[in-house]
C-alpha angles and dihedrals in degrees: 000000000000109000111181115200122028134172123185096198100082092348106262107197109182117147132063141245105285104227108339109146115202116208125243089017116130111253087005092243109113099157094049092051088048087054088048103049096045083057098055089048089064087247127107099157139036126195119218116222137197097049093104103054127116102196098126089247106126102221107213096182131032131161147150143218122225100199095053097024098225129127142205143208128178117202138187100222111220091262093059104139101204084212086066118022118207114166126186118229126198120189122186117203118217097276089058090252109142136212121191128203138175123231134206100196079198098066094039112121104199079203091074117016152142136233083247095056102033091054090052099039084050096040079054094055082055103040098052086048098260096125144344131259096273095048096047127017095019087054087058099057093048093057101049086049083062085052087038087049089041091056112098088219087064090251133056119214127261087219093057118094125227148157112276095173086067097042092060088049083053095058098037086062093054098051082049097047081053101050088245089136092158084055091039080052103043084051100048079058096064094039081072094058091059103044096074 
């Protein structure tokens, strides 16, 4: 991956990737609709946050979205208790303004659920060893990008609820549609994962 651009004091992230080509996507250029798309929204860059505090806190997931501009980190506190997870979840919205919000994976219904509580239920998968990045949290995050694809405004907000559940058959359907079996696989995994 070729990042330009970036800055470790409060994580600057601006560029693309130079010359990835993702597969069953119209016109192949993701990176370059990506690009694109982050342009028309006013937004080429997006800062992550979070990467310079010293609370104490250990964050075990951050990322940023660079149509809306927002980020994300999710953090066991040092009084996290592995019997009951709660993890606590900041989000920053383009402007640098956070919210912070505390999440119980064990109430989460995957049903009807937030970005906040979706990132730290599936932080938590990978956290306790039942499954890696790219099965759990990675899997969320692809998963809100096809919502995010599906707003009308170009990006969905991590404050809306939806189900993600359905979301994952969705795109199940469409990697099979498309012959992709070891995608239609990899996200049948992670289905599993949401129908607790």
């Amino acid at each position: 991956m070729n990042l330009n651009g970036i800055e470790t004091a409060g994580c600057r992230i601006t560029g693309n990737e130079a010359g990835r080509r993702e597969r069953n996507t119209p016109g192949g250029d993701f990176a370059k609709q990506a690009a694109q798309a982050a342009q028309a929204a006013g937004r080429a860059d997006a800062i992550l946050h979070g990467a310079d505090e010293d609370t104490g806190d250990t964050r075990i997931f951050s990322g940023a979205e660079l149509i809306s501009g927002s980020s994300i980190s999710v953090y066991k506190t040092r009084d996290f208790d592995p019997a009951d997870p709660v993890y606590k979840v900041k989000i920053w919205d383009r402007s640098g303004n956070v919210t912070e919000t505390m999440v119980d994976v064990s109430k989460v219904d995957t049903r009807n659920c937030d970005t906040a509580e979706m990132y730290a239920y599936t932080a938590h998968l990978k956290e306790s060893g039942k499954g890696n990045f790219e099965d759990t949290v990675l899997k969320a995050v692809a998963a809100k990008s096809v919502k995010n694809a599906e707003s009308r405004s170009g990006s969905w907000s991590h404050s809306d609820k939806m189900d993600w559940v359905k979301t994952v058959r969705d795109i199940m359907q469409s990697a099979y549609q498309y012959g992709d079996l070891k995608g239609y696989m990899e996200w049948k995994k992670f289905l599993g994962f949401l129908e607790k």
